[in-house]
N, C-alpha and C positions, 0 to 999 in steps of 0.2 A: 184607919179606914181602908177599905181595901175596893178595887178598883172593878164595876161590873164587867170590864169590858176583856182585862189581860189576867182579872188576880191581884196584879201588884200591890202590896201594900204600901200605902205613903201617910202621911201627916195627918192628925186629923181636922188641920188647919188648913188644910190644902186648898186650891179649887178644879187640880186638873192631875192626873195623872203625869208621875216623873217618866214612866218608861213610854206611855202610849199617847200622852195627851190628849185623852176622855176626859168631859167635866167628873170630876166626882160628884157622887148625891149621897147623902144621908139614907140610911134603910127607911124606904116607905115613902121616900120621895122620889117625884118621877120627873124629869125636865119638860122644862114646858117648848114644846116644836113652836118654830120663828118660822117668818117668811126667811127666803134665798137671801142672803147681804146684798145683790143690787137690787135689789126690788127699793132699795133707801140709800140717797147719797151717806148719810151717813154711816151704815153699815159696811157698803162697799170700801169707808175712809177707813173705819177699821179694819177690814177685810186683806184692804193693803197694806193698814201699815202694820199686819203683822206677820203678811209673806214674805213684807221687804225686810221687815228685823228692825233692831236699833239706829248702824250704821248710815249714815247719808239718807237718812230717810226722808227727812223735808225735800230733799231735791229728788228724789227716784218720785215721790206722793205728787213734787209738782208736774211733773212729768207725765204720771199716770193721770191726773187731772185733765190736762191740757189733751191728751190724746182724746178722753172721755168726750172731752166736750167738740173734738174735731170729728170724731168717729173714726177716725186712724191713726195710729202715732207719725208722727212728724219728725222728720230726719236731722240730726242733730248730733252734734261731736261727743265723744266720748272718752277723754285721754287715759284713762289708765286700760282700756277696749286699746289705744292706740301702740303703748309702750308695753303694755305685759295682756296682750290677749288672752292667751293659753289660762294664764294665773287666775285674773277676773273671773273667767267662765268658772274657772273649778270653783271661785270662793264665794261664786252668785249660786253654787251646784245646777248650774246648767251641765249636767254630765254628758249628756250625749253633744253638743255644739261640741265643748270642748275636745274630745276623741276624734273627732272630726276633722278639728282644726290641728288636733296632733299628727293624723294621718293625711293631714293634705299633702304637706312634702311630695308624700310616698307617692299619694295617688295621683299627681301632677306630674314630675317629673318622670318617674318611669312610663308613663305610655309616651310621654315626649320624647324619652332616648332613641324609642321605636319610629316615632314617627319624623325625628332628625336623623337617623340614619337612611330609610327611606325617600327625605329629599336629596341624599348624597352632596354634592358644593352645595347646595341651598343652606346645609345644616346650620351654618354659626347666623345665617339671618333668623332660620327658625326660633332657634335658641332664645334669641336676643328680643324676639316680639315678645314669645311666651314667657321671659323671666319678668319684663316689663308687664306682662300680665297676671304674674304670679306675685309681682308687687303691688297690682295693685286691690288684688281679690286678699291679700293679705294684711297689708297696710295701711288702707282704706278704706275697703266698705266696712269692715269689723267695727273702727270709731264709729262712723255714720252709721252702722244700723242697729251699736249696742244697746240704746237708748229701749229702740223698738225690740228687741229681740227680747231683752229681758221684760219691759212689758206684757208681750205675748206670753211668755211665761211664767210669770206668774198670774195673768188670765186663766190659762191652763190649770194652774195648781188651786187658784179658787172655785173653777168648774166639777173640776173631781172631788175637791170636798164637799162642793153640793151636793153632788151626785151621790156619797157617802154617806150624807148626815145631812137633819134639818132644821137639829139644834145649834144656834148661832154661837152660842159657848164653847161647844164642843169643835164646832169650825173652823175658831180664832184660833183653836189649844193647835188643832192641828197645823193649819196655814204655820201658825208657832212653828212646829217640830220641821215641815216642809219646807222655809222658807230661810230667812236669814241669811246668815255668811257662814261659811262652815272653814274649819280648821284643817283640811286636806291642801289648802293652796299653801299652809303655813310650813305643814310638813313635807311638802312636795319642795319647797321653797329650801327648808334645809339639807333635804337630800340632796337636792341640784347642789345645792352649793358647796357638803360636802365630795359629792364626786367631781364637780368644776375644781377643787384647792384640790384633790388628787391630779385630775389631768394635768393641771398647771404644774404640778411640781413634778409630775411624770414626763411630761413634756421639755422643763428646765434636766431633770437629773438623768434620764437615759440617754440622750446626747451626747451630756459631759463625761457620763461614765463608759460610752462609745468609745468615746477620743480618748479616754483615757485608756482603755485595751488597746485601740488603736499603735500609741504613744509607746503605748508598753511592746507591742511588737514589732515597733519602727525601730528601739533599741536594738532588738535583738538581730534586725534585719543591720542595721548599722556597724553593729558589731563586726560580724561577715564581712561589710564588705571593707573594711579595714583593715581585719586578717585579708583578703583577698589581694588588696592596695599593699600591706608592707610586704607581702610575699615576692608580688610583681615589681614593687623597687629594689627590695635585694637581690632579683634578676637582674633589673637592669644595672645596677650598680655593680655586679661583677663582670658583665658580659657587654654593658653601652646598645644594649637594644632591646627591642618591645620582644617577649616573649611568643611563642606563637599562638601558645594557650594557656588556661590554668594550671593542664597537667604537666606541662612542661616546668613550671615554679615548683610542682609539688603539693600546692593545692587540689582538696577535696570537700566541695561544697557539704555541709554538715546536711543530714538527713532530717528534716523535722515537719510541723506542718505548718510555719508559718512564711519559708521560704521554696519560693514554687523553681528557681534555678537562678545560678550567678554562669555569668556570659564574661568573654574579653574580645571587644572590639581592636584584632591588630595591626587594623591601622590606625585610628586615633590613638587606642591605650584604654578609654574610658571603659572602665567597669559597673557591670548593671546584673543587680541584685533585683530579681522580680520577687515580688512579694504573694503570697498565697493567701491570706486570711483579709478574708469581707470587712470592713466594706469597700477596701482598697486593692483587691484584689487582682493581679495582673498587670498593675501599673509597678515601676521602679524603681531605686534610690541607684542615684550615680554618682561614679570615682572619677573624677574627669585630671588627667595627668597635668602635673605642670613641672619644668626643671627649674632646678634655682641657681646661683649663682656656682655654687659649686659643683654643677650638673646632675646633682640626685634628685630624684624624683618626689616629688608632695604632690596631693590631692587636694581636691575641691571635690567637697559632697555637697550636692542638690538634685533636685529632682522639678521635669516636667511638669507631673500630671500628680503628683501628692499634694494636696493641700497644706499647708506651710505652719498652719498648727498644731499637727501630726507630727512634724520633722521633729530628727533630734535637734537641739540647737545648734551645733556647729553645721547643719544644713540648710541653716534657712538664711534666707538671702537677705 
């Protein structure tokens, strides 16, 4: 049987079109035109519960009831409206709410940046009313008014199909295809979550693998300054005093680009290897002198301002 309204061919067992949700009719038969579904509680009962779909349908039908009989919907909590807003609306296809409620961020916070810089010292009180107000246009009216917003909503979607059609069969097929829960919040649901198990492990492995360049040219920075330190004690060990510089040991800091220059303090002794490569850049590793019993000179490496699980190990304290 094929379908007056798209073509399609479907079943000849069918009652509605798979692709359009038109009643089908047998050749020669013509649908008999119904009153609007509220013109009859019970058509309207149908009406709904097949905008609403299968899911949670007793409780969204008691809902729509209860508004019916008040002539407004009645404000009322809505937990999963509470914990996954966004989700909901897609999976109720409220499309445009939901877009909305994606771009609120956006459209909240940035006029606020403009208008907390504009109060200058005022800012962080600004700040602090409008985030408390952005929790609670966020967090709260969404439960309290999902009850009613989906209501209205599908109001709407049973309006248009009257307006469309007068046959009551043909109605329900639609409200059908229009209404329900749809499978974009499921998929939207796996995307997130495969890009959330990306961030998370991009978030864990780019760090580690930071610090481990890091590591790797704290070596190399350590190295130097070791050559720099036995040079400066086999000065002193021939001579019994601090050299005046490197060039006078004979040292020549290696050319490369992870060391930005090695210094000799001669007064203390202490030698310092500046480092050149990010994200440590400019900060030091230091040879700090000590004499031992038999006046030759050892070193102690550590350092100020490098973070301590960067060092090599014999630098960390």
């Amino acid at each position: 049987m094929y379908c007056s309204k798209c073509g399609c061919e479907n079943d000849d067992s069918g009652q509605f079109c798979t692709r359009c949700g038109s009643q089908l009719m047998a050749d020669g038969v013509v649908p008999t035109p119904l009153h609007a579904v509220e013109e009859s509680p019970s058509c309207l009962e149908a009406a709904y519960k097949a905008v609403i779909g299968p899911k949670h349908q007793a409780t969204y039908l008691a809902y729509f009831v209860n508004a019916d009989s008040q002539g407004k919907p009645p404000i009322s909590w809505h937990w999963p409206a509470f914990f996954v807003t966004l989700y909901w609306l897609l999976y109720r296809k409220m499309w445009l709410p939901a877009l909305l409620y994606f771009l609120l961020p956006y459209l909240f916070f940035v006029p606020l940046s403009f208008v907390a810089t504009a109060f200058g010292k005022s800012s962080e009180t600004v700040a602090t009313v409008a985030t408390l107000g952005y929790f609670v246009l966020t967090f709260l009216l969404p439960p309290l008014h999902a009850n009613a917003m989906y209501y209205r909503h599908c109001k709407k979607q049973i309006r248009l199909v009257q307006e469309s059609s007068n046959n009551e069969q043909r109605q329900l097929g639609e409200l059908t295809g229009r209404g329900g829960t749809s499978k974009v919040m499921l998929a939207m649901v796996a995307v997130l979550s495969i890009f959330t198990f990306i961030g998370i492990a991009a978030a864990i492995a780019l760090p580690a693998f930071q610090d481990y360049k890091t590591r790797t040219a704290m070596a190399d920075v350590h190295r130097v300054a070791r050559s720099a330190g036995d040079a400066v004690a086999q000065y002193y060990a021939h001579n019994q005093r601090m050299p005046k510089s490197l060039e006078e040991v004979g040292f020549v800091p290696p050319s490369n680009t992870t060391i930005r220059g090695v210094t000799l303090n001669t007064q203390s002794g202490v030698i310092s290897v500046t480092v050149a490569r990010s994200p440590i850049e400019g900060k030091s590793l230091l040879m700090i002198p000590a004499t031992g019993a038999d006046s030759a000179l050892t070193w102690i490496c550590k350092s100020d301002d490098i973070p301590q699980r960067v060092l090599p190990p014999a630098c960390r304290e």
